[in-house]
N, CA, C and O of each residue as an XYZ file, in Angstrom:
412
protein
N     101.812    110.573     77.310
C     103.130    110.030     77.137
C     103.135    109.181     75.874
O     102.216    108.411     75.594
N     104.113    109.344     75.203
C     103.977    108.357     73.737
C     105.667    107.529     74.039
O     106.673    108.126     74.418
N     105.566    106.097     73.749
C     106.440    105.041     73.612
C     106.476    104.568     75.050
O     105.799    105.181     75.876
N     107.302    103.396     75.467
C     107.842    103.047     76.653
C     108.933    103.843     77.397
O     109.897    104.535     77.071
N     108.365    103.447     78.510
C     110.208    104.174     79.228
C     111.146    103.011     78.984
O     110.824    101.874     78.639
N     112.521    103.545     79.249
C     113.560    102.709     79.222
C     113.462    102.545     80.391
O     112.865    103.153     81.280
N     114.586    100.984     80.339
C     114.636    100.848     82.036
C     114.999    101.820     82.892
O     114.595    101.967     84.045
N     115.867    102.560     82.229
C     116.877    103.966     83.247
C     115.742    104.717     83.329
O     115.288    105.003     84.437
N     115.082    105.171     82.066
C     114.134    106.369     82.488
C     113.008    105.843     83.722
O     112.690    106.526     84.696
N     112.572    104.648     83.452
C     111.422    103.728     84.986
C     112.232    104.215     85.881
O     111.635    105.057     86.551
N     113.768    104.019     86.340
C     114.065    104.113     87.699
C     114.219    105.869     87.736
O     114.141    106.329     88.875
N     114.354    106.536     87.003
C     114.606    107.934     87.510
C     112.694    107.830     87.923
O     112.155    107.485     88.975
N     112.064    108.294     86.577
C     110.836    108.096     87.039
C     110.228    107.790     88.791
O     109.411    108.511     89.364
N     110.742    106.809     89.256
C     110.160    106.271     90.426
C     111.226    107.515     91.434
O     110.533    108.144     92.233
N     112.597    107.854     91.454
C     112.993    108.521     91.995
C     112.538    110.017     92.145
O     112.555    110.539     93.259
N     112.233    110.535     91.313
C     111.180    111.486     91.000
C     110.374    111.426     91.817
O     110.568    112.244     92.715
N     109.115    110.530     91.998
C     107.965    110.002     92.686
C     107.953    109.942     93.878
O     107.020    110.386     94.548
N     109.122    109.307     94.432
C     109.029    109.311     95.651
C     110.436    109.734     96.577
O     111.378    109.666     95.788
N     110.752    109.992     97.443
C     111.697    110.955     97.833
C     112.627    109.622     98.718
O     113.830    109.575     98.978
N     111.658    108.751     98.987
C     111.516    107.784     99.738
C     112.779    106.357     98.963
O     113.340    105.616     99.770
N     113.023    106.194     97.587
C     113.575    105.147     97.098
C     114.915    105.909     97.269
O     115.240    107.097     97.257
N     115.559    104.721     97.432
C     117.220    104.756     97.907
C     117.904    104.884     96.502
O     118.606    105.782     96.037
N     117.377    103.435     95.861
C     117.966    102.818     94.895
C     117.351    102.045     94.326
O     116.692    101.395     95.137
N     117.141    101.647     93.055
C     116.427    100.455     92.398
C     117.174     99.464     91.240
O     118.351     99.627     90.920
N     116.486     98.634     90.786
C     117.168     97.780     89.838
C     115.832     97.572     88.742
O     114.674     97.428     89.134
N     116.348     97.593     86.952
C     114.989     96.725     86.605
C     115.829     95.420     86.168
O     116.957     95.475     85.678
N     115.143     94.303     86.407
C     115.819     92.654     85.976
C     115.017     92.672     84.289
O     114.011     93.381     84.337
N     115.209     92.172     83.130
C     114.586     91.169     82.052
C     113.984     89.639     82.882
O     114.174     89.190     84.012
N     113.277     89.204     81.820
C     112.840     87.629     82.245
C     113.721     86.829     83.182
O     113.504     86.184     84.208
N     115.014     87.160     82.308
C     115.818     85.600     82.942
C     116.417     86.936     84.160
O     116.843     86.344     85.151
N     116.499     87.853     84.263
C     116.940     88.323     85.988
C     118.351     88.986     85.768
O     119.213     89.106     86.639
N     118.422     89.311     84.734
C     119.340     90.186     83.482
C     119.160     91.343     84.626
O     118.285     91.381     85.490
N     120.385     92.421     84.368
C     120.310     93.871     85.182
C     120.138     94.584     83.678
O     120.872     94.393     82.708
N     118.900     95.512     83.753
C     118.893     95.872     82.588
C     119.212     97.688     83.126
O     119.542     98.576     82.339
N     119.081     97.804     84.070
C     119.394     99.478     84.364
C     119.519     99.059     86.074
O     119.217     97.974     86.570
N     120.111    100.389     86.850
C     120.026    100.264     88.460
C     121.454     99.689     88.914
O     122.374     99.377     88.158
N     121.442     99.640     89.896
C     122.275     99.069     90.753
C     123.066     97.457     90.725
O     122.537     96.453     91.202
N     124.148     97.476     90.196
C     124.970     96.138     89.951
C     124.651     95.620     91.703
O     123.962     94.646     92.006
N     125.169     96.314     92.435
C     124.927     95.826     93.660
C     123.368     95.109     94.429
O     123.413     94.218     95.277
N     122.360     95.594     94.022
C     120.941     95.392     94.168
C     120.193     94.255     92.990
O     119.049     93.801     92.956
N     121.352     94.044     92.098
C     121.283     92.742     91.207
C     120.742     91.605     91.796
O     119.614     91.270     92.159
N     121.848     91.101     91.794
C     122.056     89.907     92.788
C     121.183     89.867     93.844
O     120.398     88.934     93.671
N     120.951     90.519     94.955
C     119.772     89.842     95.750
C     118.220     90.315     95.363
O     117.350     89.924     96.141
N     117.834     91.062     94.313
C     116.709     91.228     94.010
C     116.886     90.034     93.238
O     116.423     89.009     93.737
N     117.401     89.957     92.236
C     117.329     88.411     91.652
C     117.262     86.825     92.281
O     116.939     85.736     91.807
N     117.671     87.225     93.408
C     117.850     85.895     94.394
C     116.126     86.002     95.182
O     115.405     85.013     95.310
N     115.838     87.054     95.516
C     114.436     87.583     95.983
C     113.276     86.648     95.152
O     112.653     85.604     95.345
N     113.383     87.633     94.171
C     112.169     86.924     93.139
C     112.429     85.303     92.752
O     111.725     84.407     92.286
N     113.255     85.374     93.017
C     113.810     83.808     92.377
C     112.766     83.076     93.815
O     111.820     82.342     93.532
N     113.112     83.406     95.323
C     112.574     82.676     96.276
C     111.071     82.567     96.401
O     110.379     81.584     96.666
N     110.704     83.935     96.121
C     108.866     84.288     96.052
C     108.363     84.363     95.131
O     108.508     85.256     94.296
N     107.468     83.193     95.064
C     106.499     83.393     93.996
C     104.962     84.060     93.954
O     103.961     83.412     94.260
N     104.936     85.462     93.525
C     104.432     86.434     94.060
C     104.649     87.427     93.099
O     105.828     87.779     93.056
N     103.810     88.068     92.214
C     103.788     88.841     91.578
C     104.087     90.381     92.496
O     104.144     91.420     91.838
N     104.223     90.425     93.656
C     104.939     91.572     94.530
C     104.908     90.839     96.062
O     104.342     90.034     96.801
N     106.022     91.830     95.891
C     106.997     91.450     97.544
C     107.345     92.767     98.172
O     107.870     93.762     97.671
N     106.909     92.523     99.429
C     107.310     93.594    100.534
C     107.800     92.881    101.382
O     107.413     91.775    101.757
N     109.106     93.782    101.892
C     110.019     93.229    103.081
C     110.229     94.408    104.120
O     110.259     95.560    103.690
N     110.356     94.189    105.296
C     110.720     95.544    106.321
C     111.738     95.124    106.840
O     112.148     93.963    106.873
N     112.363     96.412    107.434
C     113.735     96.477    108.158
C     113.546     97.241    108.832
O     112.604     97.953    108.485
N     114.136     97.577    109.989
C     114.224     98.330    110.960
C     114.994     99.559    110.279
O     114.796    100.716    110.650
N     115.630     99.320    109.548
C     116.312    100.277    108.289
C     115.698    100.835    107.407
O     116.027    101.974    107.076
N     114.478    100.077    106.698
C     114.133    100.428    105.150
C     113.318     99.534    104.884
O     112.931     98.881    105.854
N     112.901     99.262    103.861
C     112.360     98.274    103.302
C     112.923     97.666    101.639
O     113.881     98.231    101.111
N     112.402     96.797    101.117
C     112.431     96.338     99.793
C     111.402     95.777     98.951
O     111.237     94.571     99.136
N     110.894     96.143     98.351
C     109.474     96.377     97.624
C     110.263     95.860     95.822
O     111.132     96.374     95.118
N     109.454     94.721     95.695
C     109.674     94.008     93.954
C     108.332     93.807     93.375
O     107.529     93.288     94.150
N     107.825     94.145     91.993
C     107.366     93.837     91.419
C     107.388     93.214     90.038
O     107.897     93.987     89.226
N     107.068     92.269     89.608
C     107.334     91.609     88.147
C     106.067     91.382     87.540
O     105.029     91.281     88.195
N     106.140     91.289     86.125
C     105.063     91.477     85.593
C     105.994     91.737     84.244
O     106.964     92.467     84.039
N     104.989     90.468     83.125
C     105.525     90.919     81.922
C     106.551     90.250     81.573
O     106.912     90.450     80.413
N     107.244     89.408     82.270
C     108.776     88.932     82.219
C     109.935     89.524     82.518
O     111.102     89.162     82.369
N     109.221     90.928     83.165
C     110.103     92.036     83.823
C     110.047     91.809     85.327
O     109.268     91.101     85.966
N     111.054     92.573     85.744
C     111.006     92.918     87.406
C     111.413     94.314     87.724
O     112.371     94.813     87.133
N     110.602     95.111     88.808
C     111.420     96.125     88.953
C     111.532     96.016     90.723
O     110.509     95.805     91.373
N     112.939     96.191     91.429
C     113.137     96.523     92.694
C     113.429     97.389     93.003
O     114.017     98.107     92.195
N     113.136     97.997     94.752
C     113.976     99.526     94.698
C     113.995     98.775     96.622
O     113.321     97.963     97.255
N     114.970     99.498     96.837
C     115.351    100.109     98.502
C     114.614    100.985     98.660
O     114.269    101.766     97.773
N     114.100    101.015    100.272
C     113.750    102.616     99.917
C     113.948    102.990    101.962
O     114.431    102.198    102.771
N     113.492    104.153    102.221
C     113.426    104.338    103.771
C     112.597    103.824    104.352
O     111.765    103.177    103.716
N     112.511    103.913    105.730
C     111.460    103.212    106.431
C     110.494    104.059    106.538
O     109.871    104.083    107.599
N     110.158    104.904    105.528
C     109.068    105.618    105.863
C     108.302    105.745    104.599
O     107.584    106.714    104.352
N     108.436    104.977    103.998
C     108.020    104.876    102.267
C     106.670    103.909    102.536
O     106.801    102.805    103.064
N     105.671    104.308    102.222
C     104.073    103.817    101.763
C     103.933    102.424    101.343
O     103.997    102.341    100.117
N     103.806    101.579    101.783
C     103.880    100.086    100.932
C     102.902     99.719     99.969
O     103.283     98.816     99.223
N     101.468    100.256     99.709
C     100.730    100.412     99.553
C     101.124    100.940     98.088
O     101.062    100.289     97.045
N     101.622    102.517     98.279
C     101.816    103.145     97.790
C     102.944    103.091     96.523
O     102.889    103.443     95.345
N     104.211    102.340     97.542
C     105.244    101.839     96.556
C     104.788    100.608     96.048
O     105.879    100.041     95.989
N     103.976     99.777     95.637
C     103.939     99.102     95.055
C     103.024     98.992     93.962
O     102.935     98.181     93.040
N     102.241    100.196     94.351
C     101.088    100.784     93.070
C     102.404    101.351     92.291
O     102.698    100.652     91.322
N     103.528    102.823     92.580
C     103.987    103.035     91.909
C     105.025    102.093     90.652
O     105.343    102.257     89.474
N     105.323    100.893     91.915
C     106.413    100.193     90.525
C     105.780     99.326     90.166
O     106.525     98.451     89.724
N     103.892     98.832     90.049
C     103.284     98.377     89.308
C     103.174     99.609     87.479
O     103.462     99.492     86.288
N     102.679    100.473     88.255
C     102.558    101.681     87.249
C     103.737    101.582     86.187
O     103.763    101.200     85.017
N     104.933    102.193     87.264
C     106.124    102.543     85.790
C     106.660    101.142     85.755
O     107.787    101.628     85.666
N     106.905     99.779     85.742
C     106.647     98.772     84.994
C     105.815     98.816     84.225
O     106.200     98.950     83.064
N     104.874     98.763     84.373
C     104.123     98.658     82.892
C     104.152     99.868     82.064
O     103.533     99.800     81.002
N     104.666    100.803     82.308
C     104.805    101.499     81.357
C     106.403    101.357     80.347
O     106.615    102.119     79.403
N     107.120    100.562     80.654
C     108.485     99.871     80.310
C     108.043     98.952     79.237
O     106.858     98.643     79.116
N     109.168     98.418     78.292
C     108.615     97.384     77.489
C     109.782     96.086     77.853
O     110.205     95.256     77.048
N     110.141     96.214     79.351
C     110.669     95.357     79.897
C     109.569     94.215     79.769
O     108.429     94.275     80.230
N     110.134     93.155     79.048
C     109.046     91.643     79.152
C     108.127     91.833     78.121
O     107.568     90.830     77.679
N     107.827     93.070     77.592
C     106.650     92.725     76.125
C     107.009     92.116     75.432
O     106.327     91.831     74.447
């Protein structure tokens, strides 16, 4: 692969990957929506804002919500309740850093 992904291309990317993400958001430093969901803004930003935690997993009887930041970036996604936690959080370690969200 040569250059960064854009934020849009990270979230197709992860949609691609897993069959499992609903929806995602990537934030900038200050918690900026730089691609994703206007709606998934706001409480992924309110999220990271509460945990200090370079990744966050949450469950629902619904789904889950899986954030990672790194870089001065963040990336969040929704996903089903049957999505890998493990797994999703290696992936949006991965395509974050492959973003030049926060370099």
């Amino acid at each position: 692969m040569t250059g960064a992904l854009s934020p849009e291309q990270a979230l197709d990317r992860l949609l691609e990957m897993s069959a499992d993400v609903r929806q995602g958001v990537v934030l900038d430093g200050r918690g900026r929506r730089l691609a994703g969901s206007r709606a998934l803004a706001g409480p992924a930003r309110e999220l990271l804002d509460a945990v200090d935690a370079p990744e966050i997993e949450v469950a629902t009887g619904r789904g889950g919500v899986f954030a990672v930041r790194a870089g001065g970036g963040a990336i969040a996604v929704v996903t089903h309740r049957s999505a890998l936690p493990a797994l999703m959080l290696y992936d949006l370690r991965v395509v974050l850093g492959q973003t030049g969200v926060g370099a």
